[in-house]
N, CA, C and O atoms as a Tripos MOL2 file, in Angstrom:
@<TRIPOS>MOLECULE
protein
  276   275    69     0     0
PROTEIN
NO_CHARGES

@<TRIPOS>ATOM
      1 N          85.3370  -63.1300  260.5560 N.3       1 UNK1
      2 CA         85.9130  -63.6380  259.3230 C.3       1 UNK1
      3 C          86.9040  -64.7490  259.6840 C.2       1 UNK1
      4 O          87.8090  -64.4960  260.4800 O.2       1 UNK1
      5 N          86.7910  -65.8470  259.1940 N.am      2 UNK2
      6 CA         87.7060  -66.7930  259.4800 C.3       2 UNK2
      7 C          88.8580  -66.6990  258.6720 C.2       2 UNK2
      8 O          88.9710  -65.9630  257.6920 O.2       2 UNK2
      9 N          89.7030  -67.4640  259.1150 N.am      3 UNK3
     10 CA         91.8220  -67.4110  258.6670 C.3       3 UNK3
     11 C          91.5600  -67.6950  257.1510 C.2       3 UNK3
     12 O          92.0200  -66.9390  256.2950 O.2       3 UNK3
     13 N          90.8130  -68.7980  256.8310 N.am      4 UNK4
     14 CA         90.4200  -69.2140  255.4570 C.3       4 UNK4
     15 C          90.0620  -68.1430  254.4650 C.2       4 UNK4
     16 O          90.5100  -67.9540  253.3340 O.2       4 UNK4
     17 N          89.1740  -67.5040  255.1300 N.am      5 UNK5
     18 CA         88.5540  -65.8660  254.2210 C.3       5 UNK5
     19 C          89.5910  -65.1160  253.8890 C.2       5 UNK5
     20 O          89.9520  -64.7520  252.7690 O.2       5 UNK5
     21 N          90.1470  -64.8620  255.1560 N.am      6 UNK6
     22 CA         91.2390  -63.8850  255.1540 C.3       6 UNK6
     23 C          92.4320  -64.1600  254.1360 C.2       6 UNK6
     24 O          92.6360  -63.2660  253.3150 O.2       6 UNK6
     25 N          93.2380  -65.2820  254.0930 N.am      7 UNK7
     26 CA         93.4500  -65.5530  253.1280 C.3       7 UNK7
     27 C          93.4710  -66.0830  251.7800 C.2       7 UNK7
     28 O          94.4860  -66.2240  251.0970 O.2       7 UNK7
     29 N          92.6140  -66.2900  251.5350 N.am      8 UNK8
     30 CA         91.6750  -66.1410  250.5290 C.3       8 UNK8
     31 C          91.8860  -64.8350  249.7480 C.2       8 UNK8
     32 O          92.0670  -64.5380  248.5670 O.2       8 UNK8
     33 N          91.8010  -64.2880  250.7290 N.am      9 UNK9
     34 CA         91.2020  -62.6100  250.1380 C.3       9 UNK9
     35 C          92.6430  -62.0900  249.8730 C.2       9 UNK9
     36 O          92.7760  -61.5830  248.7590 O.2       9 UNK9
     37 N          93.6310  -62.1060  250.5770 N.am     10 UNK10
     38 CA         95.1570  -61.8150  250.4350 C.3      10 UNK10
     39 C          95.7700  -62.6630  249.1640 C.2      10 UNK10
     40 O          96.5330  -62.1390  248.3520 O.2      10 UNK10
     41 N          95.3410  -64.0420  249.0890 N.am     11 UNK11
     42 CA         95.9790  -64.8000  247.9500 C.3      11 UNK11
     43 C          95.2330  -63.9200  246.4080 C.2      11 UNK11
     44 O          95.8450  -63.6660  245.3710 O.2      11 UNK11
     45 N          94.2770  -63.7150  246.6110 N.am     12 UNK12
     46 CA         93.4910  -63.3380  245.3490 C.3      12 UNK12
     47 C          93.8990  -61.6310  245.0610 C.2      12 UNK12
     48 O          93.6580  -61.0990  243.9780 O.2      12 UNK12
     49 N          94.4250  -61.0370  245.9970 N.am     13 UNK13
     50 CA         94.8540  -59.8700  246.1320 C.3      13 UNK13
     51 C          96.3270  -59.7940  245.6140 C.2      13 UNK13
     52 O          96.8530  -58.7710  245.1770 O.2      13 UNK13
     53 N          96.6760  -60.5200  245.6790 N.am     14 UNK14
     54 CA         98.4650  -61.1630  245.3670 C.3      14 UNK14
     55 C          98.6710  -61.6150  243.6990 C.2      14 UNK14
     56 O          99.3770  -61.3380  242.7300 O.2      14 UNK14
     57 N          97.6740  -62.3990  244.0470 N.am     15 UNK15
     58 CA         97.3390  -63.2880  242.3120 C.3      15 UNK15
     59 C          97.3950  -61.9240  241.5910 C.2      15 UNK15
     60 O          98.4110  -61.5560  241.0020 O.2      15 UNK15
     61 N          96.1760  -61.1290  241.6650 N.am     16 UNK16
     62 CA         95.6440  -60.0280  240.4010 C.3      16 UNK16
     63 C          96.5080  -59.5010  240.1330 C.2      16 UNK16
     64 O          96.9740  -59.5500  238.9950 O.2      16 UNK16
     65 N          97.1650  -58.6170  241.3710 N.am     17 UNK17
     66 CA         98.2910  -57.6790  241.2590 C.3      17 UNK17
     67 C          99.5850  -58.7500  240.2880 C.2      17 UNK17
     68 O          99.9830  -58.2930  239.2160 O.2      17 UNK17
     69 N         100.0850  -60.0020  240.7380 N.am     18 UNK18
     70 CA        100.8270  -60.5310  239.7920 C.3      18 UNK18
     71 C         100.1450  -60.6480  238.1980 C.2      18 UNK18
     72 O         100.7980  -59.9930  237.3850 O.2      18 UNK18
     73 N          99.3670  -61.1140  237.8170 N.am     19 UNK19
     74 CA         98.4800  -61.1480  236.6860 C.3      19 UNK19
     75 C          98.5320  -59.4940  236.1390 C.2      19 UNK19
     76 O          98.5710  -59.1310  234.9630 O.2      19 UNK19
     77 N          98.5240  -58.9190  236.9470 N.am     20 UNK20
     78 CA         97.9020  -57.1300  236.6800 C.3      20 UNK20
     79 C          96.7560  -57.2440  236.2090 C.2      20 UNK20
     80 O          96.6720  -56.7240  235.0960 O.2      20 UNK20
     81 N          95.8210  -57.7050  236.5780 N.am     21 UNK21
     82 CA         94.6730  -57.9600  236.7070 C.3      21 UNK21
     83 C          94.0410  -57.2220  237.7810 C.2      21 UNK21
     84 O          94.7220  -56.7180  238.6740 O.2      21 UNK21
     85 N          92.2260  -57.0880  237.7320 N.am     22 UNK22
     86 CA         91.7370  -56.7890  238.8770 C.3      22 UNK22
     87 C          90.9290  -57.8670  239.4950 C.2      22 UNK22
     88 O          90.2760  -58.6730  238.8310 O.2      22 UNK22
     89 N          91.0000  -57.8530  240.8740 N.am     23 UNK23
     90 CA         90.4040  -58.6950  241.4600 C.3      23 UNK23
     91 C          89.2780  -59.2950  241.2350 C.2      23 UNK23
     92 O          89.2180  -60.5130  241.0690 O.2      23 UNK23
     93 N          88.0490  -58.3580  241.1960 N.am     24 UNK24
     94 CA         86.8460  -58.9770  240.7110 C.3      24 UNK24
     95 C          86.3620  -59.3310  239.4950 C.2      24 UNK24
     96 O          85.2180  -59.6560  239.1790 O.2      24 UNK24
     97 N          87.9430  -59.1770  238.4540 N.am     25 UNK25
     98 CA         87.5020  -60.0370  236.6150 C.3      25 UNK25
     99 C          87.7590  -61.4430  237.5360 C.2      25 UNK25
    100 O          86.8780  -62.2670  237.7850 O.2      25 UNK25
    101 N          89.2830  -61.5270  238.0190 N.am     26 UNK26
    102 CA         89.4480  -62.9360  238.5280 C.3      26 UNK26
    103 C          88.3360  -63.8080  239.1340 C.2      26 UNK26
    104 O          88.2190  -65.0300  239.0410 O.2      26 UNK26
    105 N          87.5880  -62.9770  239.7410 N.am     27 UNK27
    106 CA         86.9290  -63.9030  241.0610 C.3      27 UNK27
    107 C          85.4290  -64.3240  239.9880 C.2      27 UNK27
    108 O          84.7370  -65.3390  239.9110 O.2      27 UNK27
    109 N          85.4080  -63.5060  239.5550 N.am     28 UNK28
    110 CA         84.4370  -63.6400  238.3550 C.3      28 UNK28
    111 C          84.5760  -64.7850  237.3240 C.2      28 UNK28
    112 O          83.7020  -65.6510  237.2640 O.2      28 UNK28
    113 N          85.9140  -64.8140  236.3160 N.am     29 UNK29
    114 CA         86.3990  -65.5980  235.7470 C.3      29 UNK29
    115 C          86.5770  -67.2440  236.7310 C.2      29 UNK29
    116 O          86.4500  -68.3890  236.2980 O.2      29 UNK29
    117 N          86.8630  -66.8450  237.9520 N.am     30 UNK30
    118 CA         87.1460  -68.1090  238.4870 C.3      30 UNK30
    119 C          85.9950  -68.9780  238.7420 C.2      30 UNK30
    120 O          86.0150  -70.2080  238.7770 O.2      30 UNK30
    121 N          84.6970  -67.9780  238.9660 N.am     31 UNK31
    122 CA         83.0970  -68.3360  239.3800 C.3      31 UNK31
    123 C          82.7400  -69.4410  237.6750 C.2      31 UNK31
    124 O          82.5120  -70.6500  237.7070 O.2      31 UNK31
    125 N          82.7830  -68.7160  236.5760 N.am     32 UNK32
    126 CA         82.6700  -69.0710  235.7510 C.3      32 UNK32
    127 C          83.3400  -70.2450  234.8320 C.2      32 UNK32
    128 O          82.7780  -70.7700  233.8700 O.2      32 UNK32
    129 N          84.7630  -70.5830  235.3540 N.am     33 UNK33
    130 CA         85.3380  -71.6400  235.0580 C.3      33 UNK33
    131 C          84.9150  -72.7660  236.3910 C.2      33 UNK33
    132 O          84.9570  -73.9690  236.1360 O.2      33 UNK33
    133 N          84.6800  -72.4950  237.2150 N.am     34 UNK34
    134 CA         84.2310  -73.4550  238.2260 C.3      34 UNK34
    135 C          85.1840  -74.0590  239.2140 C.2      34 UNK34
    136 O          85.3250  -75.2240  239.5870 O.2      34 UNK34
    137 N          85.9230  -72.7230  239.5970 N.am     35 UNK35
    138 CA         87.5800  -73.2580  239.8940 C.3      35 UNK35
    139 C          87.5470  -72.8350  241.2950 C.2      35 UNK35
    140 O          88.2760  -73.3770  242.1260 O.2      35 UNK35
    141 N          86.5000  -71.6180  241.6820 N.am     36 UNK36
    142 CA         86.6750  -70.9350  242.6150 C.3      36 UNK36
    143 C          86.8940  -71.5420  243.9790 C.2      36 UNK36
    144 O          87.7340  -71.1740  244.8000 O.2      36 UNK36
    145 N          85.6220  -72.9730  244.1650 N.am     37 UNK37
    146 CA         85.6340  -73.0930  245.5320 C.3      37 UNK37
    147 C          86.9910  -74.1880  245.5750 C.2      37 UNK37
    148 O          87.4060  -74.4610  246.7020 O.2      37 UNK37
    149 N          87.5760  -74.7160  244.5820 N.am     38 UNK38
    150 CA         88.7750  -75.6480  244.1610 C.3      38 UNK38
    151 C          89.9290  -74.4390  244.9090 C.2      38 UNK38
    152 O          90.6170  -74.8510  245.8440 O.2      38 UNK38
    153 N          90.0540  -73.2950  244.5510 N.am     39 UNK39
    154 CA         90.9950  -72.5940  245.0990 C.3      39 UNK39
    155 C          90.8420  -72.0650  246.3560 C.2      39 UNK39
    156 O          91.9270  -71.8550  246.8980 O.2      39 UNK39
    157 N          89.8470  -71.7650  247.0350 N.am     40 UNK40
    158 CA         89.4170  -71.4290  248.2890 C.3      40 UNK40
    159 C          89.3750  -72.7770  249.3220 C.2      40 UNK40
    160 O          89.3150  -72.7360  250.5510 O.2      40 UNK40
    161 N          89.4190  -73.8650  248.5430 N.am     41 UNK41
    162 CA         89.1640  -75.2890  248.9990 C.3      41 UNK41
    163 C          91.0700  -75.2160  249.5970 C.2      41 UNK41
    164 O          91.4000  -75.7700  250.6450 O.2      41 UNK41
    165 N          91.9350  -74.5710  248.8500 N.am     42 UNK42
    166 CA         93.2710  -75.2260  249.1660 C.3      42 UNK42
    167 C          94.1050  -74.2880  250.2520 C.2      42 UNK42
    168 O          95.2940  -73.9760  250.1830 O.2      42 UNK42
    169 N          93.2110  -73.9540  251.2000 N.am     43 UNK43
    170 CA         94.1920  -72.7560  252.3620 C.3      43 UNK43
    171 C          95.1210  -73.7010  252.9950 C.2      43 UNK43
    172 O          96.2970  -73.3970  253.1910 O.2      43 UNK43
    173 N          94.5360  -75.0420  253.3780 N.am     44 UNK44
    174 CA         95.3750  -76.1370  254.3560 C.3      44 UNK44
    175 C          97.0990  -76.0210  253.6100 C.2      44 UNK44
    176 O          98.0930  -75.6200  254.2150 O.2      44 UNK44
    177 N          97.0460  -76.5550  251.9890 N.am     45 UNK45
    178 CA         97.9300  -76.4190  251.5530 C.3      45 UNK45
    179 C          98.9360  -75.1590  251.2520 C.2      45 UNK45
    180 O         100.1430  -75.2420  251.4790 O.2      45 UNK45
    181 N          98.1710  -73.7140  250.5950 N.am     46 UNK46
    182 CA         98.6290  -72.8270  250.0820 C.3      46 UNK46
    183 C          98.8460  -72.0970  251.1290 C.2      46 UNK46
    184 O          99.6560  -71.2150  250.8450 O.2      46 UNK46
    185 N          98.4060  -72.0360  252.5050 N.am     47 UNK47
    186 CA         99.2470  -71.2770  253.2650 C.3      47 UNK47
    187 C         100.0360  -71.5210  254.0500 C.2      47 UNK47
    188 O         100.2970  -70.8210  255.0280 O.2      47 UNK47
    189 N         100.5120  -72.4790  253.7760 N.am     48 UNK48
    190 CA        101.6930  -73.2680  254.5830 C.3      48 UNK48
    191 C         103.0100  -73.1010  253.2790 C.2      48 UNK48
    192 O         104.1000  -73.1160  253.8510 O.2      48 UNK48
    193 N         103.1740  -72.9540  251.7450 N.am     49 UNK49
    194 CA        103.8970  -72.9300  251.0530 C.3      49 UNK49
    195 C         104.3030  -71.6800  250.5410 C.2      49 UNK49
    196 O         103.8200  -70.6720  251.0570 O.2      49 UNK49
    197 N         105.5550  -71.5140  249.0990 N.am     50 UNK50
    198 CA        105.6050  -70.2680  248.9710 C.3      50 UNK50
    199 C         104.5170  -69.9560  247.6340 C.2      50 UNK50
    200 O         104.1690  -70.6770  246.6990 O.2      50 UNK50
    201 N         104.1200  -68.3680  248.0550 N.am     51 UNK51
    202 CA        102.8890  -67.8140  247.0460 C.3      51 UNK51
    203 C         103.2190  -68.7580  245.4890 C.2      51 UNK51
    204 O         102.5350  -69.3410  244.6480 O.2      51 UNK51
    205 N         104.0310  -68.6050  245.6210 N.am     52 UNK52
    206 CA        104.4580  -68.8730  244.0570 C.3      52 UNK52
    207 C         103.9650  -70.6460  243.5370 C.2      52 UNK52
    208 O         103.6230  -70.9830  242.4030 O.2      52 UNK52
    209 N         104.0530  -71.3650  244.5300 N.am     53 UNK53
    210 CA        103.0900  -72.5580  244.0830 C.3      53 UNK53
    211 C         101.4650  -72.7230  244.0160 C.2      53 UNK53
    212 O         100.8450  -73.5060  243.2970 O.2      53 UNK53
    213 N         101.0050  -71.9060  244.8290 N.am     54 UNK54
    214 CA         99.5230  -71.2270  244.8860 C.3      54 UNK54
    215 C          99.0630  -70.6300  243.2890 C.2      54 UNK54
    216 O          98.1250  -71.0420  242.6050 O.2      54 UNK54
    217 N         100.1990  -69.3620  242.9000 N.am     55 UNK55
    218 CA         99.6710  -69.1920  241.7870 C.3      55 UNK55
    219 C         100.1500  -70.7360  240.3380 C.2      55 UNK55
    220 O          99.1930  -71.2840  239.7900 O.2      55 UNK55
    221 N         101.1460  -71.0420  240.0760 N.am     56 UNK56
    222 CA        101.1310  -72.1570  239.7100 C.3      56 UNK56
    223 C          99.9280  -72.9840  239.6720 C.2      56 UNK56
    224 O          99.4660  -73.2830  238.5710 O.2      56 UNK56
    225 N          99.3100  -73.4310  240.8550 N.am     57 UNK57
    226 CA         98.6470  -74.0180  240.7420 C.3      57 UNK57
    227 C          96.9210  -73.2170  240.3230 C.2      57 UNK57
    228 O          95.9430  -73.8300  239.8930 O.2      57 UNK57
    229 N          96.9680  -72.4340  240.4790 N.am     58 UNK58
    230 CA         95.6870  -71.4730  240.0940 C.3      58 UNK58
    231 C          96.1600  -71.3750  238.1800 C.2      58 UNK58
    232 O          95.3110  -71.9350  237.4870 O.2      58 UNK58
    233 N          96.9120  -70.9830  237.6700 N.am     59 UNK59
    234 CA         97.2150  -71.3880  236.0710 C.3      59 UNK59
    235 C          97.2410  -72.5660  235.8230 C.2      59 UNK59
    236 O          96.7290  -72.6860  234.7090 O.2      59 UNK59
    237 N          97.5140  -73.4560  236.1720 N.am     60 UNK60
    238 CA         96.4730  -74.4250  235.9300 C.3      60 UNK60
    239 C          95.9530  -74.9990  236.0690 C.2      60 UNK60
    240 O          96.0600  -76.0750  235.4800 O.2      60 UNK60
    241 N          94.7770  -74.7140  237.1270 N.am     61 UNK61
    242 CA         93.5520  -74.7690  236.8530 C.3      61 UNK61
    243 C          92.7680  -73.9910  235.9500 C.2      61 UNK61
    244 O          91.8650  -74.4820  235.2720 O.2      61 UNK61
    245 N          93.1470  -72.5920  235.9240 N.am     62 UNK62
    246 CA         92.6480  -71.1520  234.9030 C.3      62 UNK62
    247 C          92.8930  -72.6850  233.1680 C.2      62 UNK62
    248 O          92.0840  -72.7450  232.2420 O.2      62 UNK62
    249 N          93.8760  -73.4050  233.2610 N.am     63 UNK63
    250 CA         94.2790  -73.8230  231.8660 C.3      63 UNK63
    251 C          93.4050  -75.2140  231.8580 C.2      63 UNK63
    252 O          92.6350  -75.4930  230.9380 O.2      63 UNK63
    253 N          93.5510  -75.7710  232.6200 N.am     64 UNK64
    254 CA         93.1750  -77.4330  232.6880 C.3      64 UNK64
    255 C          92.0800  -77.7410  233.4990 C.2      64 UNK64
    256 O          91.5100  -78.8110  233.2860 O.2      64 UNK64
    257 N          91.5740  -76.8180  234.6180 N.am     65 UNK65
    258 CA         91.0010  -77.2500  235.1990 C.3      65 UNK65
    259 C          91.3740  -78.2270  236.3970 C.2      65 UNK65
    260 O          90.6090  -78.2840  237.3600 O.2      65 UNK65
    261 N          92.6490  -79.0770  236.3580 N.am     66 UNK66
    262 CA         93.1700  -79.5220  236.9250 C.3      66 UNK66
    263 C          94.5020  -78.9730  237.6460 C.2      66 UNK66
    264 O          95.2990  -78.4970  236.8380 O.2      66 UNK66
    265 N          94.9270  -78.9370  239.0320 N.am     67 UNK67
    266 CA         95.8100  -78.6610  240.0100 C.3      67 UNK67
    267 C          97.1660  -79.1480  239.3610 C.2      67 UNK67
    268 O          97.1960  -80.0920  238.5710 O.2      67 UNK67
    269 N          98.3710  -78.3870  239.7770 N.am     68 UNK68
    270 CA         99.5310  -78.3580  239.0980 C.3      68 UNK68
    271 C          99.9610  -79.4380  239.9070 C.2      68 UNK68
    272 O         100.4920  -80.2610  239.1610 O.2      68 UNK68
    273 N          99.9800  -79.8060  241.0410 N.am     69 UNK69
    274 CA        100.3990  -80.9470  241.7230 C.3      69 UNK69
    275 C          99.9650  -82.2640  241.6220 C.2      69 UNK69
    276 O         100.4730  -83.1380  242.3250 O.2      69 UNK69
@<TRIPOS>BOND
     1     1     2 1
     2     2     3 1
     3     3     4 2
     4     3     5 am
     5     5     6 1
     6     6     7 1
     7     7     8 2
     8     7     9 am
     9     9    10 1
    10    10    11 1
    11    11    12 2
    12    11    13 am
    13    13    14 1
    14    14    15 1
    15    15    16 2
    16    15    17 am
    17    17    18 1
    18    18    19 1
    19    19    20 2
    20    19    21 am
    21    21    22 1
    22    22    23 1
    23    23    24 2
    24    23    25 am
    25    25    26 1
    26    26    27 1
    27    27    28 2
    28    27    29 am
    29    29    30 1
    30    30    31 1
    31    31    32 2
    32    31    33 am
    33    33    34 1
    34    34    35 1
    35    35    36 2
    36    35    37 am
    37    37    38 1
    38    38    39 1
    39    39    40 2
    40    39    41 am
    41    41    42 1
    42    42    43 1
    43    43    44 2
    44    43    45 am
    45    45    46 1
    46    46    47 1
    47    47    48 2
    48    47    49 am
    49    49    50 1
    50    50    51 1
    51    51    52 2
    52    51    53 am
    53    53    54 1
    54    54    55 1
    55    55    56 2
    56    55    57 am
    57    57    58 1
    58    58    59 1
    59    59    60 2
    60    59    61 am
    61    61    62 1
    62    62    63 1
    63    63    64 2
    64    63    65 am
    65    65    66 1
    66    66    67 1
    67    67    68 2
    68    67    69 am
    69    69    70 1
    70    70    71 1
    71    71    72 2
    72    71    73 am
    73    73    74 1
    74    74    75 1
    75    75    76 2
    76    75    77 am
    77    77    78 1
    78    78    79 1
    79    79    80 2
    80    79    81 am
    81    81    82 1
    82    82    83 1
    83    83    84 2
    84    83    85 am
    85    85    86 1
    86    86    87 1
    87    87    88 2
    88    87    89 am
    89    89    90 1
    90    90    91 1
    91    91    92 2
    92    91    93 am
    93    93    94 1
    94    94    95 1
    95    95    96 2
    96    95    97 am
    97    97    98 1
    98    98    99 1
    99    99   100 2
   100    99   101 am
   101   101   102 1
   102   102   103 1
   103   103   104 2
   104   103   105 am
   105   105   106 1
   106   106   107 1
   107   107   108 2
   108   107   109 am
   109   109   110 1
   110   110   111 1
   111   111   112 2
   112   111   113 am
   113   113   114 1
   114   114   115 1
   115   115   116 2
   116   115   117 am
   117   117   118 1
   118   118   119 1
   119   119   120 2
   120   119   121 am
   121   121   122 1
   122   122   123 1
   123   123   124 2
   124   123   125 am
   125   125   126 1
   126   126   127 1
   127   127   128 2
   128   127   129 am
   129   129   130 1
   130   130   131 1
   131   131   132 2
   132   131   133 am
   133   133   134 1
   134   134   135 1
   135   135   136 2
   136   135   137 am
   137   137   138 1
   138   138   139 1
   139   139   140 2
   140   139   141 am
   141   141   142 1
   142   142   143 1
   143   143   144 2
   144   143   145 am
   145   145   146 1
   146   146   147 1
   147   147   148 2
   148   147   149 am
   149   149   150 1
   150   150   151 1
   151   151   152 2
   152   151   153 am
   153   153   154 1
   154   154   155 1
   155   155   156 2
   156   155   157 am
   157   157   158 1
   158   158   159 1
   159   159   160 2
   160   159   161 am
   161   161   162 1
   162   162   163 1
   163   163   164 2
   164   163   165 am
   165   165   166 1
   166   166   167 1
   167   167   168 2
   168   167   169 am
   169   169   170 1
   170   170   171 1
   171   171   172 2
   172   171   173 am
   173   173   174 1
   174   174   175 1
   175   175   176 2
   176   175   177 am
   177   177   178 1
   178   178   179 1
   179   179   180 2
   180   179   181 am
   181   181   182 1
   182   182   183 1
   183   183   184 2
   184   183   185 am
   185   185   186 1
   186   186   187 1
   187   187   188 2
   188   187   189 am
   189   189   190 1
   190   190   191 1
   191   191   192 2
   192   191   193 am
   193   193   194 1
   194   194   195 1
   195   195   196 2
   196   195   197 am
   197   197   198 1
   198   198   199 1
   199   199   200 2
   200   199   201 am
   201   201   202 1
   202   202   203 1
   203   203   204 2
   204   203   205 am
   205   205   206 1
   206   206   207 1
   207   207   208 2
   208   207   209 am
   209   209   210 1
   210   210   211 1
   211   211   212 2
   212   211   213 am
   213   213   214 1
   214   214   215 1
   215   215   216 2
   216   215   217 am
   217   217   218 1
   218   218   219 1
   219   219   220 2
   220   219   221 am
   221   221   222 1
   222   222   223 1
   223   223   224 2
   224   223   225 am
   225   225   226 1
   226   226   227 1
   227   227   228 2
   228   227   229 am
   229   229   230 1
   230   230   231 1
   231   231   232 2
   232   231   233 am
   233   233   234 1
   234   234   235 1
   235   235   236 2
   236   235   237 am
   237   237   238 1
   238   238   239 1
   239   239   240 2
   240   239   241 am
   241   241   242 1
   242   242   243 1
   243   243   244 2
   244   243   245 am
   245   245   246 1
   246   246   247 1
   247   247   248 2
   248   247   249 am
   249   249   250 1
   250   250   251 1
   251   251   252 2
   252   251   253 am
   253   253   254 1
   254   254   255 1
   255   255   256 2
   256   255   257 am
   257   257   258 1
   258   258   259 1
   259   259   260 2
   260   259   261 am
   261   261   262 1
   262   262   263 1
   263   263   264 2
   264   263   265 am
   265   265   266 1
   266   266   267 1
   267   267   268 2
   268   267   269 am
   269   269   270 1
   270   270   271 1
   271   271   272 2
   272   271   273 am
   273   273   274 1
   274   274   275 1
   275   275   276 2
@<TRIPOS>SUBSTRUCTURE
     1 UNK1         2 RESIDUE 1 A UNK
     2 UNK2         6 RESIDUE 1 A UNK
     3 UNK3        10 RESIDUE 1 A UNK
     4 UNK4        14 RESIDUE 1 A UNK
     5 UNK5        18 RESIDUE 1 A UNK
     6 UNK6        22 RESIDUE 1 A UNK
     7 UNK7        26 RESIDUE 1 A UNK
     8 UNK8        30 RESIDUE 1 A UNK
     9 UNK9        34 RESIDUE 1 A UNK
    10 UNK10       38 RESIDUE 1 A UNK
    11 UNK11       42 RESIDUE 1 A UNK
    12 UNK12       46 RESIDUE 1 A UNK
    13 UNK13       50 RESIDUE 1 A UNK
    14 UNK14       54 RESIDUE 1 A UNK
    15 UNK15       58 RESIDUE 1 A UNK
    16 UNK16       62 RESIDUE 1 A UNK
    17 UNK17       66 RESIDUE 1 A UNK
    18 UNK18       70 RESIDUE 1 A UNK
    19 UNK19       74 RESIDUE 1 A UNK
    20 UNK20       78 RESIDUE 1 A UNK
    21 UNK21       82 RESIDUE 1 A UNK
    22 UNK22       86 RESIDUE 1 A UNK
    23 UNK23       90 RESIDUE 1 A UNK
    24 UNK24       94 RESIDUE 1 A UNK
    25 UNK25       98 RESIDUE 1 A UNK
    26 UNK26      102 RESIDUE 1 A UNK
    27 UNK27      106 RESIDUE 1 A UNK
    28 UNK28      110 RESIDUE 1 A UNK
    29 UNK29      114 RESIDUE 1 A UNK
    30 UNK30      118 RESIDUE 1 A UNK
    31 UNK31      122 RESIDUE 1 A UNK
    32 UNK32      126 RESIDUE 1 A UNK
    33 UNK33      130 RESIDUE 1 A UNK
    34 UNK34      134 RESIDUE 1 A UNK
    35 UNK35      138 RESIDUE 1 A UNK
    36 UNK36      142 RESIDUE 1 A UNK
    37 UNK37      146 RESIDUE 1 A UNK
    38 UNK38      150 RESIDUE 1 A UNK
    39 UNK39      154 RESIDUE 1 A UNK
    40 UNK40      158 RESIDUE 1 A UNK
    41 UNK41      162 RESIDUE 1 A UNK
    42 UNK42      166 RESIDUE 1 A UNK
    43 UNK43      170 RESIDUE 1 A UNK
    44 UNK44      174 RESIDUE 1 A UNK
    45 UNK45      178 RESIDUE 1 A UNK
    46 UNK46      182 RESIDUE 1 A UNK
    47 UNK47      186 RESIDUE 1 A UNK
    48 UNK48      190 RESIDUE 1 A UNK
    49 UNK49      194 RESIDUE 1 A UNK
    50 UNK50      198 RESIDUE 1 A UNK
    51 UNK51      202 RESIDUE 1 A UNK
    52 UNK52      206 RESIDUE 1 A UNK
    53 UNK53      210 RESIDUE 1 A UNK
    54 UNK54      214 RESIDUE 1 A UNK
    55 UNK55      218 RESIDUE 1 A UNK
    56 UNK56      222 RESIDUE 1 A UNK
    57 UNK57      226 RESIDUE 1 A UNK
    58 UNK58      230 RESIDUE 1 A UNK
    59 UNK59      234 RESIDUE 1 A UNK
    60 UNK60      238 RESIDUE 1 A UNK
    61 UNK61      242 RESIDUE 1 A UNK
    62 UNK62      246 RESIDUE 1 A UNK
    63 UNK63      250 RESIDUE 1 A UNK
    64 UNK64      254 RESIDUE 1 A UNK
    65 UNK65      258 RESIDUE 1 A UNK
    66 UNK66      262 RESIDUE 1 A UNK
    67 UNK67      266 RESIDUE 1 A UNK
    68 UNK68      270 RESIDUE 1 A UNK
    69 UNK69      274 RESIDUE 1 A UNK
């Protein structure tokens, strides 16, 4: 499993639990808005910062489609 997967899988694990959500509506919802590989696309950035701009930027995209930055 590469660092990318891995967190991936921790950010989306982080997200739900903040949302109180479960993981696989998200990953689902995210498949279906077309956001998914946009958020899996941003490890370079989101794991170098704090969680809290990651989700930021995942609301909106969930809203706009477009990145909060």
């Amino acid at each position: 499993m590469t660092e990318e997967m891995k967190y991936f899988i921790y950010l989306t694990e982080y997200y739900a639990n903040y949302k109180g959500r479960f993981t696989g509506d998200l990953l689902k919802e995210w498949e279906e808005k077309g956001i998914l590989d946009k958020i899996y696309g941003c490890y370079w950035i989101y794991h170098c910062e704090r969680m809290e701009n990651a989700y930021e930027d995942i609301d909106s995209l969930m809203e706009t489609g477009k990145y909060a930055w």
